[in-house]
C-alpha positions as CSV (number, residue, x, y, z in Angstrom):
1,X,-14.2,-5.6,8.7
2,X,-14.8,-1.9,9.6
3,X,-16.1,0.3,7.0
4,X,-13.6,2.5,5.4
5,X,-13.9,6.3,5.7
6,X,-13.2,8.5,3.4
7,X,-10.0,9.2,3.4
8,X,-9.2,5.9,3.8
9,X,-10.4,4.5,0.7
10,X,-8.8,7.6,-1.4
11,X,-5.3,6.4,0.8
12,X,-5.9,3.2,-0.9
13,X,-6.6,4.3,-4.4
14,X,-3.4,6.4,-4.3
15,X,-1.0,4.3,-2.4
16,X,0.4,2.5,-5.4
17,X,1.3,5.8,-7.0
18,X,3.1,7.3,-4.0
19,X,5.1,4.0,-3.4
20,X,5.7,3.8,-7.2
21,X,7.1,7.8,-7.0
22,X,4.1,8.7,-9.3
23,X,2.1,10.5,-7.3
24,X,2.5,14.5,-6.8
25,X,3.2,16.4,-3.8
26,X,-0.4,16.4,-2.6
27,X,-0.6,12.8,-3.1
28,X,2.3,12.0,-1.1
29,X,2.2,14.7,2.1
30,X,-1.6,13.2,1.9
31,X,-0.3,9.6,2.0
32,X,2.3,9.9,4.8
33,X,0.2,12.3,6.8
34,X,-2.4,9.3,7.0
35,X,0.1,6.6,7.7
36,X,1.5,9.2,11.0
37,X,-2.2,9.5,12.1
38,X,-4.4,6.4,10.7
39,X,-3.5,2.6,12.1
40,X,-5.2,1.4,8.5
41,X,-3.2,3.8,6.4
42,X,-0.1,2.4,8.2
43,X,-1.1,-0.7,8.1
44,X,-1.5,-0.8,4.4
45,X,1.3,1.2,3.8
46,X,4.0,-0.9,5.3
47,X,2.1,-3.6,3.6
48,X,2.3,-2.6,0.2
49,X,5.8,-1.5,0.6
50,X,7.1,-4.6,2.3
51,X,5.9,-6.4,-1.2
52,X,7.7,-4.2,-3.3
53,X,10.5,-4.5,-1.4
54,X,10.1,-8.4,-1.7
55,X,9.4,-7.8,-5.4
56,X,13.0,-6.0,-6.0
57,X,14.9,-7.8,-3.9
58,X,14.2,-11.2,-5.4
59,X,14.0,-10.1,-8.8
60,X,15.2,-6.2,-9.4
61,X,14.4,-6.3,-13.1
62,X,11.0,-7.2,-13.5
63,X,7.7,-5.7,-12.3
64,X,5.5,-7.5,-10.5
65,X,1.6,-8.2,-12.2
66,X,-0.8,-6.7,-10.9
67,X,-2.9,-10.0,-10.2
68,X,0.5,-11.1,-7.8
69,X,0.5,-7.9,-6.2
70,X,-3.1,-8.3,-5.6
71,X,-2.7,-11.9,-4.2
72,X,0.4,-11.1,-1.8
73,X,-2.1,-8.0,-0.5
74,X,-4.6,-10.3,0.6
75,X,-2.8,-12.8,2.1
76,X,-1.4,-10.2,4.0
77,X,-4.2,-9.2,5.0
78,X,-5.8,-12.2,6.2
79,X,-2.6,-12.7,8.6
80,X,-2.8,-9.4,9.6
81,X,-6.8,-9.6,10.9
82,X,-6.8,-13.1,11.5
């Protein structure tokens, strides 16, 4: 796995926050300008939204744990670069 710069690793730290609508402004025009330009950013993005969207879908009423959320990502992930 490539090393992460570093504005990939703070897209990662603040990606749950945007796609939870807790970020602020700068968080989120930082956020989606990465996703236009960086294939990781993207990449993670539609990840991490694609769960959520799961999430809601199957069962609007309850947040997922974090530890699911966590589980999902890296299964993803492991389809993804596999």
């Amino acid at each position: 796995m490539e090393k992460l710069t570093d504005k990939q690793k703070y897209f990662k730290s603040i990606i749950d926050l945007v796609l939870d609508g807790e970020g602020d402004r700068h968080q989120v025009d930082f956020c989606m300008n990465q996703v236009v330009h960086c294939p990781y950013c993207r990449t993670k993005y539609e990840q991490e939204k694609a769960v959520r969207e799961c999430i809601k879908r199957y069962n609007p009423y309850v947040s997922a744990p974090q530890d699911l959320l966590l589980s999902i990502q890296s299964i993803t992930q492991k389809a993804v670069y596999s």
